[in-house]
C-alpha positions in Angstrom: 89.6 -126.7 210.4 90.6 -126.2 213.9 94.0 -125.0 215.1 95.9 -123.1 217.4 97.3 -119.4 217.0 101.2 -120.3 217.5 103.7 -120.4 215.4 105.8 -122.6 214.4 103.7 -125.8 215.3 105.6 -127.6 218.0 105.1 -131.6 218.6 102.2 -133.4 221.2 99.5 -133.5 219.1 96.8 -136.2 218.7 97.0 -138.7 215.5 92.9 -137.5 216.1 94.8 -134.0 214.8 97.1 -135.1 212.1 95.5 -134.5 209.0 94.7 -131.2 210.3 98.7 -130.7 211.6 100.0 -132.7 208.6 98.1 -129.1 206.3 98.9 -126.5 208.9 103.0 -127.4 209.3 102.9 -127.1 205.0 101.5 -123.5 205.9 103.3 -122.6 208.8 106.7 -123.5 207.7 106.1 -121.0 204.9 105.1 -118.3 207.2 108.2 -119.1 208.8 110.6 -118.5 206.1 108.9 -115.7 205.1 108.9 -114.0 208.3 112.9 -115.0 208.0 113.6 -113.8 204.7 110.9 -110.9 203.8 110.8 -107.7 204.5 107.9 -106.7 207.6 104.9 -105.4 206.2 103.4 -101.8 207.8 99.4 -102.7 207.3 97.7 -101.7 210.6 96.5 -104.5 211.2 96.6 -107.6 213.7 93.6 -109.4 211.4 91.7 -106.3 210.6 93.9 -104.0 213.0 95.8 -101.4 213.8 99.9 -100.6 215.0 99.8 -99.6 218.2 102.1 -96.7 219.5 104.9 -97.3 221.4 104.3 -98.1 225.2 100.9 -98.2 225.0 100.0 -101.9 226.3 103.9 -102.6 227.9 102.0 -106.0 229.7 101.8 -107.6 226.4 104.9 -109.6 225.9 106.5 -111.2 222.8 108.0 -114.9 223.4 111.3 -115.3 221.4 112.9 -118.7 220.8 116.6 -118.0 219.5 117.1 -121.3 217.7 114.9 -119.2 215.0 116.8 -116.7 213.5 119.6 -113.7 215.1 116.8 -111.3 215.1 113.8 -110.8 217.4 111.6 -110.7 214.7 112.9 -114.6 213.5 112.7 -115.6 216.9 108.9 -114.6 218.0 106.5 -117.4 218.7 103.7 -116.8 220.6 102.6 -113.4 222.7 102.0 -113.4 226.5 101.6 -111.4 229.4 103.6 -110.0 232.3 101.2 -111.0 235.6 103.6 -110.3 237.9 107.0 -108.9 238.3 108.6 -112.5 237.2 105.9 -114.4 236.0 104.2 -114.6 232.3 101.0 -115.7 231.3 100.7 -117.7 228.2 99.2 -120.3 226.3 100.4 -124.2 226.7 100.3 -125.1 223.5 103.2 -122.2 223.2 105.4 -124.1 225.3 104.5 -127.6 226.0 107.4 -129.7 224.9 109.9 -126.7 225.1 112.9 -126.5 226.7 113.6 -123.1 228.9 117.0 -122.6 227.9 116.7 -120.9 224.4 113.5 -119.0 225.0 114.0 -115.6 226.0 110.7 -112.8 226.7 110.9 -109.5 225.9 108.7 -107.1 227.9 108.1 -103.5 227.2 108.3 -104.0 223.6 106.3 -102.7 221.1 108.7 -103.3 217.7 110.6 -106.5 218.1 113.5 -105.6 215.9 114.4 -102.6 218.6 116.1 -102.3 221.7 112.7 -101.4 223.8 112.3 -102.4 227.0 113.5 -105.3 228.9 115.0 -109.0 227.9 114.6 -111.6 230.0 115.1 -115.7 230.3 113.0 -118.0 231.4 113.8 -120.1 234.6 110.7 -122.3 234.7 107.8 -123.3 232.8 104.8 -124.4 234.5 101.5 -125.7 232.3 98.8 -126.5 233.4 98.6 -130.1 234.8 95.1 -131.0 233.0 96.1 -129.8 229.2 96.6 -132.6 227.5 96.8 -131.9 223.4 96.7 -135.0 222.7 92.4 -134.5 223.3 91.7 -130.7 222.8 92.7 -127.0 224.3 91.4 -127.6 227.4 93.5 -126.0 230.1 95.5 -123.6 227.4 97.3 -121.8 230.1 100.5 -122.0 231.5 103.1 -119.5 233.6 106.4 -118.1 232.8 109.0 -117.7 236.1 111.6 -115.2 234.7 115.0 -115.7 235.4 114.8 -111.9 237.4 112.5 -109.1 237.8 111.1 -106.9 235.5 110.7 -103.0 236.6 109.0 -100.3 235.9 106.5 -101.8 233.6 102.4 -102.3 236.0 101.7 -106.2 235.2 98.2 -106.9 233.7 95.1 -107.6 236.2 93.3 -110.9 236.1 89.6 -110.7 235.6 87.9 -111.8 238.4 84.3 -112.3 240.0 83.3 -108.9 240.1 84.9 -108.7 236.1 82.4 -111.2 235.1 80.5 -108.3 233.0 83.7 -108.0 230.9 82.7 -111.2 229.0 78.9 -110.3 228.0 78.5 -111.5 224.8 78.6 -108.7 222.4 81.2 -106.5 224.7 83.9 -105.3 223.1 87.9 -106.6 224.5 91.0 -106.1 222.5 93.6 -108.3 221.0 97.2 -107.3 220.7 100.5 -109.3 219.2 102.6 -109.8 216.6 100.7 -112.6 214.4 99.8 -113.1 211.0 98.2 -109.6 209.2 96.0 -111.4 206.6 92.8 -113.1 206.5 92.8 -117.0 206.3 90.4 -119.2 205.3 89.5 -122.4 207.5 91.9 -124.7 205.6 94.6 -121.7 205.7 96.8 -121.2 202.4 96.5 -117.6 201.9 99.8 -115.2 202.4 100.6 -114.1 205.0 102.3 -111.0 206.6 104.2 -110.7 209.7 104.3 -107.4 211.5 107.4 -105.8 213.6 105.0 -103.5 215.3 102.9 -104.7 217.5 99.1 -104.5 215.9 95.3 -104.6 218.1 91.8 -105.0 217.4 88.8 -104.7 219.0 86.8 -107.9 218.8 82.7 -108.4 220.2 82.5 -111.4 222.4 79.9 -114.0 221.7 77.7 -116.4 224.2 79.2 -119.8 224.6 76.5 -121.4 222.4 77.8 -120.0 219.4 81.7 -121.5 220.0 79.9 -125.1 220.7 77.7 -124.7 217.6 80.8 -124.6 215.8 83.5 -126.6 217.3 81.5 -129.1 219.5 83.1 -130.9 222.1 86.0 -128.9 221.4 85.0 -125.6 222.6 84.2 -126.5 226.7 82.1 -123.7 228.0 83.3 -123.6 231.7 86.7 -122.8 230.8 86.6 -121.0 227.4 84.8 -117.5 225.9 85.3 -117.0 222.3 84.9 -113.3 220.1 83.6 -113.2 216.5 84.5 -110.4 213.8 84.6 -111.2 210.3 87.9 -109.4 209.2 89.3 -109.2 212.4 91.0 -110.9 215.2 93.9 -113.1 215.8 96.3 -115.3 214.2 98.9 -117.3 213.6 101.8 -115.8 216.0 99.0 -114.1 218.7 98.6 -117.9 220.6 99.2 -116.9 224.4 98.7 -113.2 224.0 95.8 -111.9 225.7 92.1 -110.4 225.3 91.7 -107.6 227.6 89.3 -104.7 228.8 89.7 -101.5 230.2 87.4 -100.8 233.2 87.7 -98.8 236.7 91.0 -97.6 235.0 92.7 -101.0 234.4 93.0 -103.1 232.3 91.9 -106.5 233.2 92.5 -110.2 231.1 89.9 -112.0 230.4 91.4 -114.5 228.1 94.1 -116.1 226.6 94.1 -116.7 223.1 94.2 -120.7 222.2 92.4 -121.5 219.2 90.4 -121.5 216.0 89.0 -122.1 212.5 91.0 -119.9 210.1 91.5 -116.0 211.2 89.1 -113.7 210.9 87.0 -116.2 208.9 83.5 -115.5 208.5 81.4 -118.2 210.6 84.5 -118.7 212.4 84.5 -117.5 216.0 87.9 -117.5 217.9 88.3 -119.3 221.1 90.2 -118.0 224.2 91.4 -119.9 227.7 89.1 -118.3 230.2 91.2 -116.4 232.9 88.4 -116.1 235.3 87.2 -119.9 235.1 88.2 -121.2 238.7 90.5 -124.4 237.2 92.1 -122.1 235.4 92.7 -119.1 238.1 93.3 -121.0 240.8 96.6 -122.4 238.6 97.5 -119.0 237.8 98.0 -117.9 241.2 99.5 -121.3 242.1 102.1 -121.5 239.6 102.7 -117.4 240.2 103.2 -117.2 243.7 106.4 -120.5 242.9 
């Protein structure tokens, strides 16, 4: 079973997806309420993970949709990154069909029920103009504008040309956000656990024969690298948070994390928008510089 890494599951997708939808909304409207009404579990993990200290990766960013509860930890969604002083790098499937008025992003933030670092609204969305859920997660990238400037806090670099070496397979990148703590099978159904503390993993990358072995026409090569860690990895509240490296003392984002079979399933790898991919760059920087 494929499906994306937000949470809750918002509407556009293909009757081609409904069985699969019809399962996961059963599922994620559970994890829902119990991320409402349950206590936050302290695990150390993301799938497989660890907490991460305070401050230590300020770039990640937590989306927060306020008609989902009074506290931060109700209200997160998805994960993200700060690209620029105003601008946010996330996943489409996050925010396609959403309306910027109620979402808010809080940067700086490494426990969401705390006053860390900085709030912010959301005064545009922009998605990329070739997703299109109704076929696939092609194109699962879209930009933030925030309603003013973040400070203090160094924005994320974007992988590049000469960062190409970052996505070898079996190089290690990390994955950081607030999503699901447990292991889930490919149909989903086990319980889950939400964290307040943000949790990361280090995760091998795999060659792009192994993510079209498995998902087919789904996983598109040219546009997409994928990682694959029994045990570990990303899930259900990570969608739009990144997969990063640390080299020439920065960190650099290689992906954006879009979709999968499960989390941390074994067979299962776990696909990610490819932020050096021209299509997808080349929007980036477009929808950025607005």
């Amino acid at each position: 079973m494929r499906h994306d890494f937000g949470r809750p599951a918002w509407p556009g997708v293909t009757a081609a997806l409904a069985a699969i939808v019809l399962a996961l909304l059963m599922v994620l409207y559970a994890a829902q309420t119990a991320r409402a009404d349950e206590e936050p579990e302290f695990q150390g993990q993301v799938v497989g993970g660890k907490a991460v200290p305070n401050g230590k990766y300020p770039f990640v960013v937590a989306l927060l949709d306020t008609r989902n509860g009074r506290s931060a930890y109700q209200q997160q969604f998805c994960g993200g990154t700060l690209i620029g002083r105003s601008s946010v790098l996330t996943a489409a499937h996050c925010v396609e069909g959403l309306p910027a008025r109620p979402l808010r992003v809080a940067v700086g933030r490494t426990k969401l029920n705390s006053q860390q670092g900085q709030l912010r609204r959301v005064s545009r969305i922009s998605v990329h103009p070739r997703y299109d859920s109704r076929r696939n997660f092609g194109y699962d990238a879209a930009v933030l504008k925030l309603n003013k400037p973040v400070s203090g806090v160094k924005p994320i670099r974007l992988s590049g040309r000469k960062q190409d070496f970052l996505e070898n397979p079996g190089r290690r990148a990390t994955v950081a956000g607030w999503g699901n703590t447990t292991v889930q099978p490919p149909e989903g159904g086990n319980r889950v656990s939400y964290p307040d503390r943000m949790r990361e993993v280090r995760v091998p990358l795999v060659a792009d024969r192994r993510g079209k072995a498995v998902y087919g026409k789904d996983y598109l090569p040219r546009i997409m690298v994928a990682t694959y860690a029994p045990g570990r990895g990303v899930c259900w509240g990570d969608s739009g948070g990144p997969l990063f490296s640390r080299a020439g003392g920065a960190h650099w984002q290689v992906g954006i994390t879009s979709f999968g079979a499960g989390c941390g399933a074994k067979g299962y790898p776990q696909v990610y928008t490819e932020v050096n991919a021209f299509a997808i760059k080349s929007f980036i920087n477009r929808a950025a510089r607005q």
